[in-house]
C-alpha positions in Angstrom: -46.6 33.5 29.1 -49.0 32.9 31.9 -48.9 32.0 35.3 -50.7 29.1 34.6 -48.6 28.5 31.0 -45.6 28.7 33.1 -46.1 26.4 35.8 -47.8 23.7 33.3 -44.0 24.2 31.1 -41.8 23.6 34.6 -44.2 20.4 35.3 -43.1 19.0 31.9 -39.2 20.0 32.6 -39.7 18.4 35.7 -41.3 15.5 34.6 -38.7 15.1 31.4 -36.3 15.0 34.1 -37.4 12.6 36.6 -38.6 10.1 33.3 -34.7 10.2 32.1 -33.1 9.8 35.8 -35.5 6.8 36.2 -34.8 5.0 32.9 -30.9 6.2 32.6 -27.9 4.1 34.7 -24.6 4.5 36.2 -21.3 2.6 35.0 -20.7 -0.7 37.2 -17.4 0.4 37.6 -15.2 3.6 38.8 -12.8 2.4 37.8 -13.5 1.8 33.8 -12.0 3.7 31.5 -15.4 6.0 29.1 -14.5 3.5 26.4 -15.1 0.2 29.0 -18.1 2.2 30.2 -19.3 2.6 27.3 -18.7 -0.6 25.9 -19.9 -2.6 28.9 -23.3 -0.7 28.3 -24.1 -1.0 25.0 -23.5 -4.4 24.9 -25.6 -4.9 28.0 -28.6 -2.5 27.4 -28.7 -1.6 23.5 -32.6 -2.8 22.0 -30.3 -4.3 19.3 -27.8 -6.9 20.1 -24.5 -5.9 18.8 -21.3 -8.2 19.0 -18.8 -7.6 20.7 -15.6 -7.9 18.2 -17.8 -5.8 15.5 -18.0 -3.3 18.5 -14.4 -3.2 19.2 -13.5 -3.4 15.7 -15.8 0.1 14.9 -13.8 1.7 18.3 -10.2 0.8 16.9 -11.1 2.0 13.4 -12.7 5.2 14.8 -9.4 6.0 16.8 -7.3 5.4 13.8 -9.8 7.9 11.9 -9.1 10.2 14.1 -5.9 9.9 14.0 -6.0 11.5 10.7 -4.0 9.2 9.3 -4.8 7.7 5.5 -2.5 4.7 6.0 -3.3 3.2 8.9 -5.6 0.0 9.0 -7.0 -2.2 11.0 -7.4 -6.3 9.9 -9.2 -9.1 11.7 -7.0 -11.7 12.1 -8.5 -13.2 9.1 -7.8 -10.5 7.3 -4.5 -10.2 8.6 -3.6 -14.0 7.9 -4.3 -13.2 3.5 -2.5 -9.4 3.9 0.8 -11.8 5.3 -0.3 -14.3 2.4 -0.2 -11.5 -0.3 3.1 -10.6 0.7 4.7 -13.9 0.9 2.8 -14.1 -2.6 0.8 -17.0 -2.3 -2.8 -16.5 -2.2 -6.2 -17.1 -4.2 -8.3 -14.0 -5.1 -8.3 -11.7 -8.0 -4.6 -10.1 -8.6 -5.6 -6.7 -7.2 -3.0 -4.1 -5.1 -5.3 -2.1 -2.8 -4.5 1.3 -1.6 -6.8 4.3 0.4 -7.7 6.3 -2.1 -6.6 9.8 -1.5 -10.6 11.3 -1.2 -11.6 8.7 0.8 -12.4 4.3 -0.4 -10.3 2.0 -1.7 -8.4 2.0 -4.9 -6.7 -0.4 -7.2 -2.4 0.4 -7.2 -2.0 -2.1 -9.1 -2.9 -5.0 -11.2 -1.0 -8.0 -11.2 -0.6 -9.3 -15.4 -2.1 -12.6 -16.5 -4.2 -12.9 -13.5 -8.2 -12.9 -13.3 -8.2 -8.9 -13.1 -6.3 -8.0 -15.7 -8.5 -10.3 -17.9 -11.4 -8.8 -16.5 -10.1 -5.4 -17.5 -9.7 -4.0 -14.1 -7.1 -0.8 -14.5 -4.8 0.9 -12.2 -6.6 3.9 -10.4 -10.1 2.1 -10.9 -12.0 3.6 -7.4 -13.9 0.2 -6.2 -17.2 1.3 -4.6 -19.1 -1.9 -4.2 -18.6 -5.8 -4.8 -21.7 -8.3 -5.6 -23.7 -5.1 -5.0 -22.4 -4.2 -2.0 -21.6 -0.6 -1.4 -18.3 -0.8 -0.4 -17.0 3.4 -1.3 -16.4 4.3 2.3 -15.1 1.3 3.3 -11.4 0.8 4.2 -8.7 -2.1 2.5 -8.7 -4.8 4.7 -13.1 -5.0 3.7 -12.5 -5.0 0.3 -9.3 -7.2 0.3 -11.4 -9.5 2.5 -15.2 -8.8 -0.2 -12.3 -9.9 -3.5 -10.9 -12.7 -2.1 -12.6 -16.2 -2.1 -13.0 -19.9 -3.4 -11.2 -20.0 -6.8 -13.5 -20.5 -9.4 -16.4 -18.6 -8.0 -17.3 -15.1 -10.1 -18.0 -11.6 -8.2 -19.3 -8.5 -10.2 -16.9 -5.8 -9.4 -18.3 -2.4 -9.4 -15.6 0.7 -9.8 -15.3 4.4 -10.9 -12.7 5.1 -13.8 -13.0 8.6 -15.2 -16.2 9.5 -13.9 -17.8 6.3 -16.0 -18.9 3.3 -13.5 -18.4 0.0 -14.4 -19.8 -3.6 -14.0 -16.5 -6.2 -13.9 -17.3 -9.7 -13.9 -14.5 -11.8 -12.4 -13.9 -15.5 -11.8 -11.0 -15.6 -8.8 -7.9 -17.8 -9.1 -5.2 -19.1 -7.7 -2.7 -15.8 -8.4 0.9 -17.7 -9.0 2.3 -15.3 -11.8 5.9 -14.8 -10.2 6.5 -11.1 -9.2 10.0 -11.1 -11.3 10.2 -11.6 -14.5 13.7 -11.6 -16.5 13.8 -10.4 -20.3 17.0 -10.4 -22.2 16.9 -8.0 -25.2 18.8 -8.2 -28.8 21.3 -5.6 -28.0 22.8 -7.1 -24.7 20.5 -5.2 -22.1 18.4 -7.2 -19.6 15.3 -6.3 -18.3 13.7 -6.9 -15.2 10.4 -6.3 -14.1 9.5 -6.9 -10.3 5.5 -6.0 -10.3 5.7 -6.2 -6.2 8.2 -6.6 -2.7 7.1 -9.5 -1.7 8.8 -11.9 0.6 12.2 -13.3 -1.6 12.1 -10.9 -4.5 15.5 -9.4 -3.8 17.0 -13.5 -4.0 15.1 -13.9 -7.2 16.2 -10.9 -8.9 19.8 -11.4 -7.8 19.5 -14.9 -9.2 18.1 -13.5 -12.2 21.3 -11.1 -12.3 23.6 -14.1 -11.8 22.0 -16.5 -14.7 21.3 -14.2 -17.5 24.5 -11.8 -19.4 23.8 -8.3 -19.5 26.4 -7.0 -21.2 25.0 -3.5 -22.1 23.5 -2.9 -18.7 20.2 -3.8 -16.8 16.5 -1.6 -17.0 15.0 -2.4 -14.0 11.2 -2.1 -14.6 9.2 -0.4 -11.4 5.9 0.8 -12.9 2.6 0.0 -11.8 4.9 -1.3 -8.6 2.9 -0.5 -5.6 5.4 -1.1 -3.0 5.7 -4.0 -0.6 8.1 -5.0 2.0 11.3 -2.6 3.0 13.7 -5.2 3.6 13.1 -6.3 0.3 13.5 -3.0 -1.5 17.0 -2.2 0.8 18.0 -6.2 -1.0 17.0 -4.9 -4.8 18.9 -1.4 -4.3 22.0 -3.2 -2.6 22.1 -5.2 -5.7 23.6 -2.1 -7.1 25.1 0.1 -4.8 28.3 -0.7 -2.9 27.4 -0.5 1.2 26.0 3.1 1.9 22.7 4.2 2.8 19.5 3.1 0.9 16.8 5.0 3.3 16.4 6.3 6.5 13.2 6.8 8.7 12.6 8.8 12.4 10.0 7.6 14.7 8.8 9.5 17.1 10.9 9.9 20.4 13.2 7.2 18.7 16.5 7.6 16.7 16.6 7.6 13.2 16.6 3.9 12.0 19.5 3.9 9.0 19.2 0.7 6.4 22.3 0.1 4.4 23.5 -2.0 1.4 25.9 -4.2 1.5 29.4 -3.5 0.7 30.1 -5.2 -2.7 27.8 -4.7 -6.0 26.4 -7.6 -7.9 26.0 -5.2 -11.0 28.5 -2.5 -12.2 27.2 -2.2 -15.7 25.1 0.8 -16.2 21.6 1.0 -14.6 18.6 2.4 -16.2 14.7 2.2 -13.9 11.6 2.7 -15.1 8.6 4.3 -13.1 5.7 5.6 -13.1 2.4 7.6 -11.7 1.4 4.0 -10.0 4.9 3.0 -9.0 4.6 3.3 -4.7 6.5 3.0 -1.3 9.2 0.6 -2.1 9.0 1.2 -5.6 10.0 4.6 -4.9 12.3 4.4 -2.0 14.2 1.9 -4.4 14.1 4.7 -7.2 14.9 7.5 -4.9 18.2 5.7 -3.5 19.7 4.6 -6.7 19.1 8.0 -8.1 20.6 10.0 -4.9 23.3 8.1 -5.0 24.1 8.0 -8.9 23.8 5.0 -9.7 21.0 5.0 -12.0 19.1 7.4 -14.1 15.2 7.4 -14.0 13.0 7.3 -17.2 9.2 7.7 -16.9 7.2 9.9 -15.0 6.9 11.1 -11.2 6.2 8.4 -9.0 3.3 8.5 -6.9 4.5 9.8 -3.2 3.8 7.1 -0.6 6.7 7.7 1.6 5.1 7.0 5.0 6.4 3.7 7.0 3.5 2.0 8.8 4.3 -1.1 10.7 2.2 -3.8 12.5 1.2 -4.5 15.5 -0.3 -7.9 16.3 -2.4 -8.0 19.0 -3.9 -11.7 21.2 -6.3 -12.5 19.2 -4.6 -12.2 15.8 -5.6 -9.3 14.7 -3.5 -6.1 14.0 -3.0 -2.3 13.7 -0.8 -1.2 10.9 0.2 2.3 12.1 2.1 5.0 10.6 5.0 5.4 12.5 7.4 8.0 10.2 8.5 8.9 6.5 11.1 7.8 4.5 13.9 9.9 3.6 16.2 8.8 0.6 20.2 9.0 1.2 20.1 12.8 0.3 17.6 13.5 3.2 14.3 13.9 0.6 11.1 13.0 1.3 9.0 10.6 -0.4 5.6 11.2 1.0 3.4 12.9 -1.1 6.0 14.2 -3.4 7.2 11.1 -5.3 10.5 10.9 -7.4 10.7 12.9 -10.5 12.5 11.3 -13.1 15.5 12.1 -14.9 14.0 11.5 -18.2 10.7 11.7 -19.2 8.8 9.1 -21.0 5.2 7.9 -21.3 4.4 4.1 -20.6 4.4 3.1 -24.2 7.7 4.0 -24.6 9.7 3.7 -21.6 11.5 0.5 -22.2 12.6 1.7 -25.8 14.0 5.2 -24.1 15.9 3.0 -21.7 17.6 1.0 -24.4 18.6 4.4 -26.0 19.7 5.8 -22.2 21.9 2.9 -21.5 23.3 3.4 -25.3 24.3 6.5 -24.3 26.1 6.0 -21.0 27.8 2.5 -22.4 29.0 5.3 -25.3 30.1 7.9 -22.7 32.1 4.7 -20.9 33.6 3.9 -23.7 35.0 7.3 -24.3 36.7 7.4 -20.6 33.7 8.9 -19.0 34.2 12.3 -21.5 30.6 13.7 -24.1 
């Protein structure tokens, strides 16, 4: 290069320079955190207006990214007010259990029976990647809880991935009211209950169910396609049919391990048969896992999914709130859950899972009936 090239290229520099130090800006404050500094500025001097909870919102869900965590959430506080809606099981949308799909989106856990997905034909599994033509397939749960839910009687086009096929869904939303126990007695003296979710007041329901209908030949407790729920809920089911003793255990960080018991007294000793499945989750599971460790139950199905992480909430002023992994759950032997599931102790495909359970509690009514001896 020149002379002259040169000293034309160190005008430029110096010129590039000097035009960015005259159009940059300091922070107002010292004494701002980078995130206040940076937040005070774009709001302040971004060409596009931005608001400010949208900005906040993208900064809290960017730090739980990081985190590295597939669990953790963040929901508005209207998004927050329907999640605490779902789980006291009263609320109008479409009958769909979300989850974080393990290569990134949302997925359906679950679908509830009679209600306006499961008529649509929505399946366990289904990846949803957009709603009324919205591309919703990096989005997180509390977005596409908030896309499905809405006025009953108005209709929204689901758009999902099943198998590598997509799919169009039309669905008209509802009031979802089909009762998350359901109680069937069967010919031979076995009752059956199904609970489809934990949500707030299952564990009174199935122990009324327990106390109103004879089960002479035992109980199958039905846990597939159950996508977890509340804890306190699950420790109530399994406590049903244990006597005291440990149902599952969890560390936090820097914090003792937080022990939840049954307790002492059984509302069933007849023999105890429950059903899972790929899609049967978190409380699903840690109810599984606890009445098998403790052998009070043998398992028929298939492995059960392996959400054994403990997230709990944090509401902050506004309303909203940060659900935040905050440990695993270990069953009364000390297993974990997380992504390792429950195995059963009998296999069995959906179809016939009930029908192996009848012939499972036969079996250990016979055995019984002999003194305990084969």
């Amino acid at each position: 290069m020149s002379p002259k090239s040169r000293a034309g290229a160190a005008i430029l520099v110096v010129a590039a320079l000097v035009t960015s130090y005259l159009l940059g800006w300091r922070a107002a404050s010292s004494n701002q955190s980078p995130v206040e500094q940076a937040t005070a500025s774009i709001l302040a001097r971004s060409a596009k207006t931005i608001d400010r909870a949208a900005l906040q919102r993208a900064a809290i869900e960017g730090m739980l990214r990081a985190s590295g965590d597939r669990w953790s959430s963040f929901y508005n506080a209207k998004q927050f007010a329907f999640y605490n809606e779902v789980l006291a099981g009263r609320f109008t949308g479409v009958g769909i259990w979300l989850r974080a799909a393990a290569t990134g989106g949302v997925e359906v856990a679950s679908v509830q029976a009679g209600s306006p997905a499961a008529i649509a034909g929505v399946k366990s599994a289904d990846a949803i990647v957009g709603i009324d033509g919205t591309d919703l397939s990096n989005a997180g749960v509390p977005t596409v809880a908030a896309a499905l839910r809405g006025v009953a009687g108005t209709t929204l086009i689901l758009h999902t991935v099943r198998a590598g096929s997509d799919l169009a869904l039309r669905i008209t939303r509802g009031e979802v009211t089909t009762p998350d126990v359901q109680a069937l007695k069967l010919g031979n003296g076995d009752l059956l209950i199904q609970i489809t979710a934990f949500t707030s007041g299952v564990g009174d329901l199935v122990a009324r169910e327990l106390r109103t209908l004879k089960h002479p030949g035992g109980v199958i407790l039905d846990l597939r396609n159950n996508p977890g729920g509340l804890i306190e809920q699950a420790v109530s089911v399994a406590g049903l049919f244990l006597d005291g003793g440990v149902v599952v255990s969890y560390e936090r960080r820097g914090q003792d391990t937080l022990v939840l018991e049954a307790p002492p007294g059984p509302e069933v000793r007849e023999p105890l048969v429950v059903l899972v499945n790929k899609q049967s989750a978190s409380a699903a599971e840690v109810v599984a896992g606890a009445l098998q460790d403790r052998n009070r139950a043998v398992i028929v199905g298939s492995r059960t999914y392996g959400k054994g992480s403990v997230q709990e909430s944090l509401t902050m002023n506004d309303g909203s709130s940060i659900q935040l992994t905050v440990g695993r759950y270990r069953t009364p032997t000390g297993r974990y859950l997380e992504g390792i599931g429950v195995s059963p102790d009998v296999q069995a495909s959906d179809t016939y899972s009930v029908s192996t359970g009848v012939a499972v509690l036969r079996n250990l009514n016979s055995v019984l009936a002999h003194g305990g001896k084969k």
